[in-house]
DOMIKOL-839591 format. One record per residue (C-alpha): residue number from 1; residue in one letter; x, y, z. Coordinates in Angstrom, 1 decimal, always signed. Each point is the difference from the previous one (the first is absolute). Example, Ala and Ser with C-alpha at 12.3 -4.5 7.8 and 13.67 -1.06 7.14 Angstrom:
2
+-----+------+--------+--------+--------+
:  nr : rest :      u :      v :      w :
+-----+------+--------+--------+--------+
:   1 :    A :  +12.3 :   -4.5 :   +7.8 :
:   2 :    S :   +1.4 :   +3.4 :   -0.7 :
+-----+------+--------+--------+--------+
***
This chain:
231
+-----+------+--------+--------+--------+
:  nr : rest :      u :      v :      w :
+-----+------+--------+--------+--------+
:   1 :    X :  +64.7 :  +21.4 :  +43.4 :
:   2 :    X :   +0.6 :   -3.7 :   -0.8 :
:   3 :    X :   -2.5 :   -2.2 :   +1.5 :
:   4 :    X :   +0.7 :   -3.7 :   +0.7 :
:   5 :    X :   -2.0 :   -2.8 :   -0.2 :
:   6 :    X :   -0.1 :   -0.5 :   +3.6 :
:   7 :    X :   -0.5 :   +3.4 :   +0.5 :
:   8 :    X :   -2.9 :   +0.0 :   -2.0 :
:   9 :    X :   -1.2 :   -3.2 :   +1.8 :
:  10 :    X :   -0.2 :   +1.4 :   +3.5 :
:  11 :    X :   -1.5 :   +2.9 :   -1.5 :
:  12 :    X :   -3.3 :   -2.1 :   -1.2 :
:  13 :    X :   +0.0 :   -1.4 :   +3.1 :
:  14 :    X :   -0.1 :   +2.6 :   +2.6 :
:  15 :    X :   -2.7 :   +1.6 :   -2.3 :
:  16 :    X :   -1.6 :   -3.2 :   +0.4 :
:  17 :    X :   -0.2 :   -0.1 :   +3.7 :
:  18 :    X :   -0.7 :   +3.8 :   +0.0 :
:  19 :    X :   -2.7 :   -0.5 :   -1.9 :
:  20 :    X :   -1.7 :   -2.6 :   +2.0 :
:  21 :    X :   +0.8 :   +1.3 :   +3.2 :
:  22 :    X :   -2.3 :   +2.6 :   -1.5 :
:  23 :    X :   -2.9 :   -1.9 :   -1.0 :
:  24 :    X :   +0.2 :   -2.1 :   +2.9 :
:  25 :    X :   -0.2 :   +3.7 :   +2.0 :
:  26 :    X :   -2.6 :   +1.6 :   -2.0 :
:  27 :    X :   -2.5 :   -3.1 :   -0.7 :
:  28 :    X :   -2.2 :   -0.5 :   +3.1 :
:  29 :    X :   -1.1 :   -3.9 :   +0.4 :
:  30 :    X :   -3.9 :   -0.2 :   -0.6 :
:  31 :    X :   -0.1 :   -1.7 :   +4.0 :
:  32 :    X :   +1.6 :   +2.7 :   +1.4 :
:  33 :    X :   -2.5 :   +2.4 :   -0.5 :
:  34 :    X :   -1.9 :   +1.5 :   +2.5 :
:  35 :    X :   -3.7 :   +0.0 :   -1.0 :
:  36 :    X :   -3.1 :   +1.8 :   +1.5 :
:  37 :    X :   -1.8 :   -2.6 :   +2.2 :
:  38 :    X :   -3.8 :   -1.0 :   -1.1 :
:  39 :    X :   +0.2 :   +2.3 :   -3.3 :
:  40 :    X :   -0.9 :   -1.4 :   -3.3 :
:  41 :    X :   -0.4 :   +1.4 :   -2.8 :
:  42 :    X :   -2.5 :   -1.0 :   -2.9 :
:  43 :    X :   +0.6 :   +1.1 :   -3.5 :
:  44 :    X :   -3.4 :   -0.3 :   -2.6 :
:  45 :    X :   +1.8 :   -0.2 :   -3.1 :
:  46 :    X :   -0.7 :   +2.8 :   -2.7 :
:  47 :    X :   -3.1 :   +2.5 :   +0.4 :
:  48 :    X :   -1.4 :   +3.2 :   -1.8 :
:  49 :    X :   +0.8 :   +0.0 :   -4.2 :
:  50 :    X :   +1.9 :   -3.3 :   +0.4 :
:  51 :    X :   -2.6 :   -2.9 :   +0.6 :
:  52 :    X :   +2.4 :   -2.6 :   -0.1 :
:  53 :    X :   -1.3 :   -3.4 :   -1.4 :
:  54 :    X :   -3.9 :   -0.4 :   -1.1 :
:  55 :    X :   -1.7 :   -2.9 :   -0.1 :
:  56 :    X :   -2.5 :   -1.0 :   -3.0 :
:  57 :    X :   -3.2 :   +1.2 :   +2.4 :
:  58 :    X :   +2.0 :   +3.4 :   -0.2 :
:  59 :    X :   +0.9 :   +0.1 :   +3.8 :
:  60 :    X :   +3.3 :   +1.4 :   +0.7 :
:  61 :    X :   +2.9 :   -0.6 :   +1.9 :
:  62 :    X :   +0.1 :   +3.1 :   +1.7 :
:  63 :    X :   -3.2 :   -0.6 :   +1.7 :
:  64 :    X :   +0.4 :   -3.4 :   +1.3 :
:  65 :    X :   +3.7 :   +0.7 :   +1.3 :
:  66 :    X :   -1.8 :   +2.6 :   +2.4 :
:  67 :    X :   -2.5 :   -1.9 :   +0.9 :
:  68 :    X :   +2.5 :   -3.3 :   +1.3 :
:  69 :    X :   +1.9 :   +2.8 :   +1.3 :
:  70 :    X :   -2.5 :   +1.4 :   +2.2 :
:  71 :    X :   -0.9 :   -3.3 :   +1.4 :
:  72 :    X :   +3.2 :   -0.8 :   +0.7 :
:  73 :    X :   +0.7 :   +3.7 :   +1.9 :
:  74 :    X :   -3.9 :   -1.3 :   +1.5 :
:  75 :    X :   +1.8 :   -3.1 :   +1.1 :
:  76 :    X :   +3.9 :   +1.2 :   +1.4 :
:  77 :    X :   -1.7 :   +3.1 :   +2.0 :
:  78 :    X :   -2.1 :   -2.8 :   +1.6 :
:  79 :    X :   +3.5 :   -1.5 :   +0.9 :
:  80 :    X :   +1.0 :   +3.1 :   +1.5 :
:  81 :    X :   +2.3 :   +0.9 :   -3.3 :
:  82 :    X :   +0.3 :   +3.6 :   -0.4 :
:  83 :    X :   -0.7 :   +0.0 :   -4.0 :
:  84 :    X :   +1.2 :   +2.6 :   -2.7 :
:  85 :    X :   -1.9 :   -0.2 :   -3.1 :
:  86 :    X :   +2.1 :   +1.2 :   -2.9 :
:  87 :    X :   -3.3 :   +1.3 :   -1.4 :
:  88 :    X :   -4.0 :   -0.2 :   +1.1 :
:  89 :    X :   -1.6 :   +0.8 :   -3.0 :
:  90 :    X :   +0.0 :   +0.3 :   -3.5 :
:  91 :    X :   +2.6 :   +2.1 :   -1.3 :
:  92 :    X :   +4.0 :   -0.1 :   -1.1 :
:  93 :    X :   +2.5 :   +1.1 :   +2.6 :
:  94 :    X :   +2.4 :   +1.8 :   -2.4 :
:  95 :    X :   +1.0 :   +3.4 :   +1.1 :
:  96 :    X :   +1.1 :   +1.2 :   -3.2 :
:  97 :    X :   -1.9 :   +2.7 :   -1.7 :
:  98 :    X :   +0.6 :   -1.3 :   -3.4 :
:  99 :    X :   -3.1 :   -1.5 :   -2.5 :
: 100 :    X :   +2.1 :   -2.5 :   -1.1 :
: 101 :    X :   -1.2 :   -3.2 :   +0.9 :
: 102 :    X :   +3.4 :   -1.8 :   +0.1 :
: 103 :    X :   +1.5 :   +2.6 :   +1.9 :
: 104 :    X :   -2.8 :   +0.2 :   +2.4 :
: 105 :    X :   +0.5 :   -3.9 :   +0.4 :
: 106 :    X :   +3.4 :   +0.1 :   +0.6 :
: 107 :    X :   -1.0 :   +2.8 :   +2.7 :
: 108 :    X :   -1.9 :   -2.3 :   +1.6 :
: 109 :    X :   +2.0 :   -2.7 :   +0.2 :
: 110 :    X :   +2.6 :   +1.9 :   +1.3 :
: 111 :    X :   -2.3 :   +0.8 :   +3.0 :
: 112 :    X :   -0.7 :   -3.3 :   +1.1 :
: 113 :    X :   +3.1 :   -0.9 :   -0.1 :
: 114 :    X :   +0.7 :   +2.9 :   +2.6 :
: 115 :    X :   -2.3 :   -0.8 :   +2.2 :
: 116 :    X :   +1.4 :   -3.7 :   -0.2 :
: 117 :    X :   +3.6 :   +1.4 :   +0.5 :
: 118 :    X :   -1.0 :   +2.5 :   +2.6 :
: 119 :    X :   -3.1 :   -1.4 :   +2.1 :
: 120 :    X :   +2.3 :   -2.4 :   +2.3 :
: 121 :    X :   -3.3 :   -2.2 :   -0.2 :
: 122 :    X :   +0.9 :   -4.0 :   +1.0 :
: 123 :    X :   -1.4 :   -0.5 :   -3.8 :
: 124 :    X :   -1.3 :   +1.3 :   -3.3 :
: 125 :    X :   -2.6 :   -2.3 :   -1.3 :
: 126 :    X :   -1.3 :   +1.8 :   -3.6 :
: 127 :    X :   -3.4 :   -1.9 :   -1.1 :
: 128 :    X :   -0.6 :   -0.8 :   -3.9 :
: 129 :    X :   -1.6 :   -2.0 :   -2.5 :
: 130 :    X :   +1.6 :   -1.9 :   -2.7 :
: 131 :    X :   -0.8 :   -0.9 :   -3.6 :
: 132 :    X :   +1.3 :   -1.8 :   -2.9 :
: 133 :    X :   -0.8 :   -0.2 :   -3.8 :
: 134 :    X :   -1.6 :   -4.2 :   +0.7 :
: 135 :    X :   -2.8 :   +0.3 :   +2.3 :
: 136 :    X :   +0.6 :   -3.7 :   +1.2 :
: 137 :    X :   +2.8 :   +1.1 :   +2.3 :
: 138 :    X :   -0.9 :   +0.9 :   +3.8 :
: 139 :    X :   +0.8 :   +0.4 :   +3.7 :
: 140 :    X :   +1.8 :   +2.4 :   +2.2 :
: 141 :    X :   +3.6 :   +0.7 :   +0.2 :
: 142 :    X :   +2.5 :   +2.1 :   +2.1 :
: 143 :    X :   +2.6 :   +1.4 :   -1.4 :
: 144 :    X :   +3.1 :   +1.5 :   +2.5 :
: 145 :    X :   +2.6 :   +2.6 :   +0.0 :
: 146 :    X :   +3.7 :   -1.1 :   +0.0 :
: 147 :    X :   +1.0 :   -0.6 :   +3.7 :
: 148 :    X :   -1.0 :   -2.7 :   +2.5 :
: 149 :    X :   -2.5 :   +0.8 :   +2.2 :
: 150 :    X :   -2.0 :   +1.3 :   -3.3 :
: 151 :    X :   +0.4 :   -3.8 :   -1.1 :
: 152 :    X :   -1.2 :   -1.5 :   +3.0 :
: 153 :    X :   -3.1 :   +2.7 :   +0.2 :
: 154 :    X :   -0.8 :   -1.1 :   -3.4 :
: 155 :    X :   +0.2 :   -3.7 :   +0.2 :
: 156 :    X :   -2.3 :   +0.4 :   +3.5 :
: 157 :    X :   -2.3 :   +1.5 :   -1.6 :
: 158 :    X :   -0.2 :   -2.3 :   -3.6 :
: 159 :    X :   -0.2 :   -2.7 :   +2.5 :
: 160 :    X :   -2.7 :   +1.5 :   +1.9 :
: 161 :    X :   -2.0 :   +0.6 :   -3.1 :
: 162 :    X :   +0.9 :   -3.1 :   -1.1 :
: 163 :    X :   -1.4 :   -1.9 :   +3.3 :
: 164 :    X :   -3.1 :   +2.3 :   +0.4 :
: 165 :    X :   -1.2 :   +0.1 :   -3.6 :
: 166 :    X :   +0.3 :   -3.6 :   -0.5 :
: 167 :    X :   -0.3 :   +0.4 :   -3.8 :
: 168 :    X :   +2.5 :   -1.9 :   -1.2 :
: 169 :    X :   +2.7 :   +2.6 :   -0.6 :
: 170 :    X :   +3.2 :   -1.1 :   -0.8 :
: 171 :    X :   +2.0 :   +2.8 :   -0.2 :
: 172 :    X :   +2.6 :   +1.1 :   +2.0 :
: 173 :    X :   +1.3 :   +3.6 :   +1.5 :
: 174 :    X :   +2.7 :   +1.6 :   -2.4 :
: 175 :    X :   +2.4 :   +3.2 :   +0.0 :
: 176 :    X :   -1.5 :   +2.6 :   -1.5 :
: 177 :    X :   +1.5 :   +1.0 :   -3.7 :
: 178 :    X :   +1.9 :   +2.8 :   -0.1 :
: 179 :    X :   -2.9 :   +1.8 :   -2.2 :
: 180 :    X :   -1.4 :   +0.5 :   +3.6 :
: 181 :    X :   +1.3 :   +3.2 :   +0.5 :
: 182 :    X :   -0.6 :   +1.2 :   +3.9 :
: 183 :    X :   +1.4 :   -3.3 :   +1.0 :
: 184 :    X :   +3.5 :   +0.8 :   -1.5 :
: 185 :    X :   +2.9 :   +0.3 :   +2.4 :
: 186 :    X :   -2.4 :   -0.2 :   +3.2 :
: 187 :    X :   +1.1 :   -1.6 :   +3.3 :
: 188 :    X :   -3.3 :   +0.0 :   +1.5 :
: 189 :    X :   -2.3 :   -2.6 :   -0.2 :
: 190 :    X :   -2.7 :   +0.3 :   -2.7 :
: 191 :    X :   -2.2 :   -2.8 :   -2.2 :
: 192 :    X :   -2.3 :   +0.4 :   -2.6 :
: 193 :    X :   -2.9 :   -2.0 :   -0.3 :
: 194 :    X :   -1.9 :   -1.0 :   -2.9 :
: 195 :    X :   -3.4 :   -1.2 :   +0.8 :
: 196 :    X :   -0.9 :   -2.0 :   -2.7 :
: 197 :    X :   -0.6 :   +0.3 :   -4.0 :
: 198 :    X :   -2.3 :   +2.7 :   -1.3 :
: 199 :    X :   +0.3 :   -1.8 :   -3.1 :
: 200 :    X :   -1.7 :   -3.3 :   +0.9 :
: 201 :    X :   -3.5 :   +0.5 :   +0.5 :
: 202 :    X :   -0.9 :   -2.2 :   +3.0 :
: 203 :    X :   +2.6 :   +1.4 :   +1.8 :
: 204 :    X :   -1.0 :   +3.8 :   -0.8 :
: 205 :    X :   -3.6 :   -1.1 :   +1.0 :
: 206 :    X :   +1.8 :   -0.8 :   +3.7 :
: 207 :    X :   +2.0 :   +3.0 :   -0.1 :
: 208 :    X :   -3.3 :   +2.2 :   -0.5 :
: 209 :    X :   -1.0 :   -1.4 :   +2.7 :
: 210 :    X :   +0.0 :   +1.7 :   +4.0 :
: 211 :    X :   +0.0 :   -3.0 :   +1.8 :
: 212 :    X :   +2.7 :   -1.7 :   -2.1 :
: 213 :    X :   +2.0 :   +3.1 :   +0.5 :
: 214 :    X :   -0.2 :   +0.0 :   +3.7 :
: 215 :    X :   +0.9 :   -3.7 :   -0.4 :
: 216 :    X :   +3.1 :   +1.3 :   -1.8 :
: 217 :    X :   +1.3 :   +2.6 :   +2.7 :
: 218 :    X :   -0.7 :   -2.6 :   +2.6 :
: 219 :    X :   +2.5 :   -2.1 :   -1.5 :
: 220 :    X :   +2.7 :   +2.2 :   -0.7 :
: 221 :    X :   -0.7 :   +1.4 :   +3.2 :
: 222 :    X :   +1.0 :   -3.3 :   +1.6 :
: 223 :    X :   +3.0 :   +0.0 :   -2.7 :
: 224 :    X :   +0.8 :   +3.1 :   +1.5 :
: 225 :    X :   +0.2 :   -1.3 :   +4.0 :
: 226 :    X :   +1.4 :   -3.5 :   -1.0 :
: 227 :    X :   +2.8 :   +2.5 :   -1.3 :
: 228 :    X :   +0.4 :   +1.4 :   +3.5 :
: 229 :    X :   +0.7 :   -3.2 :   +1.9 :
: 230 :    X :   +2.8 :   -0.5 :   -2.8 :
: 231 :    X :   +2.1 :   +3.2 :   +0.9 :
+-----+------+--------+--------+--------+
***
């Protein structure tokens, strides 16, 4: 068969409208999904083998995730939040039965990311701690998955932290890189925060500390319901 330029021409193109008919068919818009009312759920990053980040006094990240995690459940239950903690105590949430530590990571990242996918929650909020190879850097910052209500839920709560700390941090919420694996390809609304800098020692001192960490959940607690009166 001899095909003609034009031929060929509307070929391309209805493909090209079939094709986007599709994706316009099959993508659902972040604001049109229904979400379970009053459920959050809070994510304390790593746990078990991996320790995440340590700080020179030899504290780990692990540990302090859980703790600003449970004082922010302490706080949104006393808001009437119905709360699912992705875990309550030290250990990984992998489900594979391999002794490979990479695999066993993966594993667990894969479960967080179906409880984010699959909890219908009104948002993820996963606690951390940061660090960096120059101690002199500091200050919390929220990092976002790529839709919009994930960017305003991260921005209310940088802001939030931001007002309530009131120690001169500059820095602003961001999208999360794609090396953040459970937010890839999510519609639902999800932030990660880091609390500060493990690596500069006055503000691991703070972090150690319970009262500072309450301080912390407060704040992105009001992040969190500054959010609400956005949507």
């Amino acid at each position: 068969m001899v095909w003609k330029k034009t031929d060929i021409m509307i070929g391309c193109l209805f493909l090209s409208v079939m094709w986007m008919t599709y994706v316009a068919l099959t993508t659902v818009a972040p604001a049109s999904i229904p979400f379970a009312t009053n459920t959050l759920v809070i994510d304390a990053g790593h746990g078990g083998l991996d320790g995440g980040s340590q700080g020179e006094s030899g504290v780990l990240e692990k540990d302090l995730n859980l703790s600003v995690a449970f004082f922010l459940k302490e706080i949104a239950e006393a808001d009437g939040m119905n709360v699912i903690m992705t875990r309550t105590e030290d250990k990984s949430l992998h489900t594979t039965e391999s002794s490979r530590i990479r695999v066993q990571k993966r594993s667990d990242l894969e479960y967080r990311k179906k409880i984010l996918n699959e909890s219908g929650a009104m948002a993820f909020i996963s606690i951390h701690m940061n660090k960096f190879e120059q101690s002199k850097y500091r200050g919390a910052q929220v990092f976002y998955a790529g839709n919009d209500r994930s960017k305003i839920l991260g921005e209310c709560i940088q802001q939030a932290l931001i007002d309530g700390l009131n120690d001169g941090n500059t820095r602003v919420a961001k999208r999360a890189p794609a090396s953040v694996y459970i937010f890839k390809n999510t519609v639902w609304t999800a932030v990660m925060v880091e609390c500060g800098f493990l690596s500069n020692p006055e503000e691991e001192a703070l972090l150690c500390q319970e009262e500072y960490q309450k301080r912390l959940a407060q704040h992105i607690y009001e992040g969190f319901k500054l959010y609400l009166t956005k949507i």
